[in-house]
Each structure stands twice: as C-alpha cells, then as structure tokens.
N, C-alpha and C positions, 0 to 999 in steps of 0.2 A: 504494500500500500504506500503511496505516495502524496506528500503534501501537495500543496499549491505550490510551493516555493522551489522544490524539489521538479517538479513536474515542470515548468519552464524554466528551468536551468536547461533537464535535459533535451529540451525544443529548442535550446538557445544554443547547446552544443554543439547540436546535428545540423543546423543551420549556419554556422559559425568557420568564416570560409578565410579571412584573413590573418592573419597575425595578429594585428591590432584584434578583432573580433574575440579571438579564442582566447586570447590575454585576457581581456574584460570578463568574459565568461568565466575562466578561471579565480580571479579575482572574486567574484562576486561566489564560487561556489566556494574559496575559502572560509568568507565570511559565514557562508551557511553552517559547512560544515562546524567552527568555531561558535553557532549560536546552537548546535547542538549538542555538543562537548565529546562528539566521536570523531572517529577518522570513516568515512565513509570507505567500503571496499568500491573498486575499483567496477564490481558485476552491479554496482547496486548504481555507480553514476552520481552525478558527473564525474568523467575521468581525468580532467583538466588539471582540475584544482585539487584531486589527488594526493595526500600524505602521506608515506610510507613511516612507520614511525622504525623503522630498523633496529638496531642493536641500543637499547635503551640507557647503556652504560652505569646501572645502578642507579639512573632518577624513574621515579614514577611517570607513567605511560601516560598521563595528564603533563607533566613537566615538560618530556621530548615532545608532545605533541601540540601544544602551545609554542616551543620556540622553534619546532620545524615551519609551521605554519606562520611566523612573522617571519622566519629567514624569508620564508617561498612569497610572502606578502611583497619583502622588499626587492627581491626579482623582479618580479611582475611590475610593480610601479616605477622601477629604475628604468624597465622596456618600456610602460606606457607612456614617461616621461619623453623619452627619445623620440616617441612617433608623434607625442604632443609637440614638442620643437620643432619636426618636420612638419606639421598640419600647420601652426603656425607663421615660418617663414612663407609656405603658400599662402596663407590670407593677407599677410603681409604685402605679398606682389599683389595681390583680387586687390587689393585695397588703391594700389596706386592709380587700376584703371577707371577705378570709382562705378562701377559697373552695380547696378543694383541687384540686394539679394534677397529670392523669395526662397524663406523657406518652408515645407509643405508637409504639415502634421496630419496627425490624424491617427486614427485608434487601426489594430491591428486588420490588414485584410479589408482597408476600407477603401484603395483606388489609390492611393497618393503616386506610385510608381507609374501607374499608366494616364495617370493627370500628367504629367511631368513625362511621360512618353509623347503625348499628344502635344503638348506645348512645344517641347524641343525638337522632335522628329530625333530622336537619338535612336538611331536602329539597335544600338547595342543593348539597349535598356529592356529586361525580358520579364513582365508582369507575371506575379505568380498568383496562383489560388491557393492560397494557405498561410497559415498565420507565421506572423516573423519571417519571411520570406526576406526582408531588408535587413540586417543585423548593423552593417554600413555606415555611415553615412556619404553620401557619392553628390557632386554636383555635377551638375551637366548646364550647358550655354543654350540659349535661343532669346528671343525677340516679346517683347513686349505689343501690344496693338497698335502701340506709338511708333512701333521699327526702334526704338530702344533694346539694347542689346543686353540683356538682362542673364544673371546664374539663376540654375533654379535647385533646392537641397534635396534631396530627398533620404527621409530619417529613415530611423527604426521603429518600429508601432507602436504605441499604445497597448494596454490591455487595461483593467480594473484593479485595484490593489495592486498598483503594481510595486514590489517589493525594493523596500528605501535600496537596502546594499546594491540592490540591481541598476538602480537610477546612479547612485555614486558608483558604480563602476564603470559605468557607458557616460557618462559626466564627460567627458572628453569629445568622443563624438559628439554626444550629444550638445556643445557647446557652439557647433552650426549651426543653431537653432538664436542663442541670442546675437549673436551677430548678426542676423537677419535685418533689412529692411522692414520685410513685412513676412506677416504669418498666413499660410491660408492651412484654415480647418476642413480638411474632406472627412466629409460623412457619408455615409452609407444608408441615405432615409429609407430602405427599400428594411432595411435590418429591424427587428420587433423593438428590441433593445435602444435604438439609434439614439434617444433623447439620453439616456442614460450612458451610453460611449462617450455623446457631450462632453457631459462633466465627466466623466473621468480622464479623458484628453486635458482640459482644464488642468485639472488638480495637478494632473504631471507638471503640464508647465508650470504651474505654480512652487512646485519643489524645485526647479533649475532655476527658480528666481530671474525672471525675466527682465531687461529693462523696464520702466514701466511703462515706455513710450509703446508698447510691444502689444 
C-alpha cells in the first residue's frame, strides 16, 4: 500500500528524463524517506533517493542513516546548484533581448504543452495524455498577435496537495515561472473537478511566492 506522497514520487520517477529532473526527484524522495524515519528498499521505490545504510560501524542504524542521507542531501544540491548557474547565465542572455515571457501553468494533464504547441509551431514539442508528462521546464520562441516575438515556459503540472518537499525540490525549475511577464492559467473546463484544479493551481503559486505584480 502506498501513500499519496509515495505514489507521485514514483510517477515523478518514471517520468523523470533529465539530470536536472531525476536530481529533484531524488531530492524530494530523500526528504520522504527522512519524514518516515526508514531507509526505503530499493523494490519498494523510489530508487533515486535510495540509502544504503552499509556497514554501520558501531553507530545505531538511525545514526548512519541520518548522516548518509544529509551527505547524499549535499550531493544532490551541490549538482542542483551547478544546473541552477547554468539556467541562470541563460536568463541572463533572454534578458538582454528583452523578449517577453509567458509562462503557462496549469494543473496536471490540463493542455499547457499543446497550448504552447499551437502558439509556437514547435514540431518538437510532443503533447502527452497523462499526468506529469512535463517534469521540465522547457521554453520554446514564437510571436505574439502583435508579431512580437515572445518565449513561451512550459512547466510541470499541478496536482492537489501537492507535497511542500516536492514544491522545494522543483523550486529551481520551477522559478521560470516568477520570472515570467505574464501567467496564463489552462484549464481543462470539460474536467468534473475543473473549478477545484482552480484553486489548487492557485495555492501552488502561492507557495513559490510570486511577485505580486504576477
């Protein structure tokens, strides 16, 4: 049996296709792991963030596995660092051409990649039917109605509750979002639930602490 927490780790896994991605995911199943106070086996998932507690040297298996798990902590954020500087130096150039940025939220599996298909004509860009299908965050160029040449974001989904450690480990990515010019919310009105994805879209942003012009 599987939590809620547990359960989109392991959707975050299997979806989870960069470096940067699998980093974050790992990151974030640290944190689970650690709000459990076990070492999760490896059949049981996620296998990312994985602790082997090895040869325990005489300290209790609570000891080794607290300080394995802040070693592997500071890995992981040494690497997310590194890709953070490189994300970085790139906004740093977006920014010289002053080029406006929209970036395109929205709760899980609700359109935003194929909004942002249609807008850019990006052939590369391959809309999927299923949840967290974006892990990413990926920009792509096109035009404005104005002929304004505009970037446009496209995140990682939404979902409800969605789990704090989860938000602070995609915090990175997910920080093309306040850089944004402007936000646009897709929804999916067709969905029973849709007024309720709403607000829980909302509330995310709300935890990335938006500008407030936002």
């Amino acid at each position: 049996v599987y939590d809620r927490y547990h359960l989109v780790l392991n959707i975050f896994e299997d979806r989870a296709r960069t470096c940067e991605a699998k980093l974050q995911v790992a990151l974030a199943a640290l944190h689970y792991q650690r709000s459990l106070g076990v070492v999760c086996a490896e059949k049981d998932g996620p296998t990312q963030g994985h602790v082997s507690l090895g040869d325990t040297n005489g300290r209790s298996q609570k000891e080794v596995f607290w300080s394995k798990t802040l070693s592997t902590e500071r890995k992981i954020r040494t690497e997310l660092a590194k890709i953070k500087a490189h994300r970085d130096r790139h906004r740093e150039e977006r920014k010289k051409h002053r080029w406006p940025i929209v970036a395109v939220v929205g709760y899980t599996n609700a359109g935003k990649t194929s909004l942002i298909k249609a807008l850019t004509k990006d052939a590369d860009m391959e809309p999927e039917d299923r949840l967290f299908a974006t892990l990413d965050t990926t920009i792509h160029g096109g035009r404005l109605p104005s002929g304004i040449k505009a970037l446009f974001t496209d995140t990682i989904g939404f979902i409800s509750h969605l789990p704090h450690d989860l938000v602070e480990s995609f915090r990175t990515t997910l920080r093309e979002v306040l850089e944004a010019d402007v936000l646009i919310h897709v929804r999916d009105i067709s969905h029973p639930c849709t007024d309720k994805q709403r607000l829980d879209v909302i509330e995310v942003l709300k935890k990335l602490r938006p500008p407030a012009e936002l």
